[in-house]
N, C-alpha and C positions, 0 to 999 in steps of 0.2 A: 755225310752231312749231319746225320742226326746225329754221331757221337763228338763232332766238334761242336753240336751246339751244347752237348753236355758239358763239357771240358769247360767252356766258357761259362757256361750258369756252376759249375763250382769252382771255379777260378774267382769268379764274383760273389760267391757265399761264402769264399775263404780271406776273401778282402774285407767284406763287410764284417765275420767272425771276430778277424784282429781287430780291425776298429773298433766294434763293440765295446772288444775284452781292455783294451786298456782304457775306454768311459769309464768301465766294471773297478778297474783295478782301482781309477782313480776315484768313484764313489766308494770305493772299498775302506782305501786309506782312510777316509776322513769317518768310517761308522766305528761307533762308539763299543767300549768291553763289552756291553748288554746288547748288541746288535750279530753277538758271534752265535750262531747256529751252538745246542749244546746236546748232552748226552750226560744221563747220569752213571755212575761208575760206583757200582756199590764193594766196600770191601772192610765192611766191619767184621766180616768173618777170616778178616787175615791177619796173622799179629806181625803186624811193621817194625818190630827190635828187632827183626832176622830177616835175613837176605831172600830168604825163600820166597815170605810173603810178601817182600818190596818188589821181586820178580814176578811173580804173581800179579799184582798190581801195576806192573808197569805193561805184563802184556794185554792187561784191560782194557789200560788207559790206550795203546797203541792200537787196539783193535776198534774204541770206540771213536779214536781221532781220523780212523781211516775211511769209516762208515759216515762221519761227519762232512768229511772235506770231499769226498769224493767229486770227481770230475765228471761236468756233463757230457764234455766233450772230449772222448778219453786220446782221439786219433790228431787231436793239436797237441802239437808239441807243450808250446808255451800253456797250454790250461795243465798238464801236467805239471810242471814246475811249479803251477800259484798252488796245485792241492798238495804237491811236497811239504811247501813250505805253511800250507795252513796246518796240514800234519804237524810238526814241525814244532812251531808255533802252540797250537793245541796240547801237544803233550807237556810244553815246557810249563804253560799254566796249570796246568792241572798237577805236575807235580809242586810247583809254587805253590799252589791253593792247597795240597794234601800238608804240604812243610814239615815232612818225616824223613830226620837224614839218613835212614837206611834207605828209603827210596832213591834222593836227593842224590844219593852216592852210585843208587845203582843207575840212573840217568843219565849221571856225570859220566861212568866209565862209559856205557852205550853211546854217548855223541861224543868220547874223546875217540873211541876206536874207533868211529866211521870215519874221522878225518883220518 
């Protein structure tokens, strides 16, 4: 008895979760550049004309995008997927905002070869 009442009280905290996350998703859409969670990413001490330090700098930036987005709730599936994609997301701005094309290229090859 007492483990069907559990089953039911997280059957109902898994319904209300999804509900929630797509209110989330849709207050989400609509917050503004300056409303994204950030992290500074320091790398004057890298020289960006060579591939070493655009590598360097890109696994900064991929280190600080993942501490940023990170998911509250890691065991739903779907909150997974929204902090891939803020990952995602986050690196492409940040290498935008850096605008160094040894970076820019070392970016490019990293999201050609993952498709």
């Amino acid at each position: 008895m007492i483990r069907h009442v559990k089953l039911r009280t997280v059957v109902a905290c898994c319904l209300l979760a999804t509900s929630l996350s797509s209110l989330a998703a849709v207050s989400a859409s609509t917050a503004t550049d300056d409303d994204h969670p950030s992290r500074v990413v320091k790398f004057a001490d890298l020289d960006l004309t060579h591939n070493q330090g655009a590598a360097v700098l890109y696994t900064r930036i991929r280190s600080a995008a993942k501490a940023v987005c990170l998911p509250q709730y890691n065991w739903l599936m779907e909150m997974r997927e929204i902090s891939a994609q803020c990952r995602e997301q986050a690196i492409a701005r940040a290498v935008a905002e850096v605008n160094a094309p040894a970076l820019t290229a070392y970016y490019q090859g990293r999201t050609e070869a993952k498709r």
